[in-house]
N, C-alpha and C positions, 0 to 999 in steps of 0.2 A: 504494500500500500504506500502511496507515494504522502508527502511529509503533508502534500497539501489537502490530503483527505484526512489524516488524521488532525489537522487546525477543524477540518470539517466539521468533525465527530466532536469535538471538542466543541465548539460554536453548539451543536445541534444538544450538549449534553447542558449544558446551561441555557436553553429555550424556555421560553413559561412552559408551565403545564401541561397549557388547552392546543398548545404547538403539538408537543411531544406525544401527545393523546392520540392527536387526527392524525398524525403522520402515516397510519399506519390505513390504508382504504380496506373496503369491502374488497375480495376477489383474491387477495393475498393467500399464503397459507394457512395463518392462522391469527386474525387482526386482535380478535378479543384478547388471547394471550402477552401478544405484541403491546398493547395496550395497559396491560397488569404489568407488565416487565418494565412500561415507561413509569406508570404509577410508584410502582417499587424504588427504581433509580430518582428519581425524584427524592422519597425522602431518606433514601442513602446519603444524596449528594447533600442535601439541605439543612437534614434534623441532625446538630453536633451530638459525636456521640453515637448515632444509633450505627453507623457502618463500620466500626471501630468494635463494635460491642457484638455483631455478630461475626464476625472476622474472627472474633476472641473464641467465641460460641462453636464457632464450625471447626475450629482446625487450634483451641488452645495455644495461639502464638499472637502477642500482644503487639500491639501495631499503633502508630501517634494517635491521638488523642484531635484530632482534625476534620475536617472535610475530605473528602477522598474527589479525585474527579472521578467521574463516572462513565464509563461508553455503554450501550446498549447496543444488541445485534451485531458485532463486531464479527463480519465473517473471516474465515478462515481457508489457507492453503487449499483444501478439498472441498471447497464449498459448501460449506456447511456456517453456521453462524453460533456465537457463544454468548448467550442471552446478557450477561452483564459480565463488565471487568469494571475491577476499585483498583486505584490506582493513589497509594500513601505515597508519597515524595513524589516517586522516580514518575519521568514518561509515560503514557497509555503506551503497552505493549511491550514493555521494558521487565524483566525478568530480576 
């Protein structure tokens, strides 16, 4: 993915809401999930605190105490897409 799609993803992970909601049309694969997934990342990205504390929750490795950036639908190498990446310090996509 070239640097200027991820500014993309980045722009699109900080949109209002009602952005992030409709992004997703009828005819897709699956918009209503799409749409819970934006829901979700919304108040990962938002509510301090809550992406930090299930980070902690799912995998016991403590991580800053911050906002994380968020991407949604982030597809990958074999086409396939990875519903959400949190991102503490470093880069989206950065290991």
């Amino acid at each position: 993915m070239s640097l200027s799609g991820i500014r993309g993803e980045q722009q699109a992970s900080r949109s209002s809401l009602f952005r992030r909601l409709s992004r997703y049309p009828r005819g897709e694969a699956n918009p209503r999930e799409n749409r819970l997934t934006e829901a979700f990342a919304v108040v990962l990205e938002r509510v301090p605190g809550v992406a930090a504390e299930l980070v902690k929750e799912w995998t016991g490795l403590p991580v800053e105490q911050r906002l994380p950036t968020v991407i949604s639908q982030r597809p990958t190498p074999q086409g396939y897409f990875v519903d959400l990446e949190l991102s503490f310090g470093g880069s989206p996509g950065s290991t």
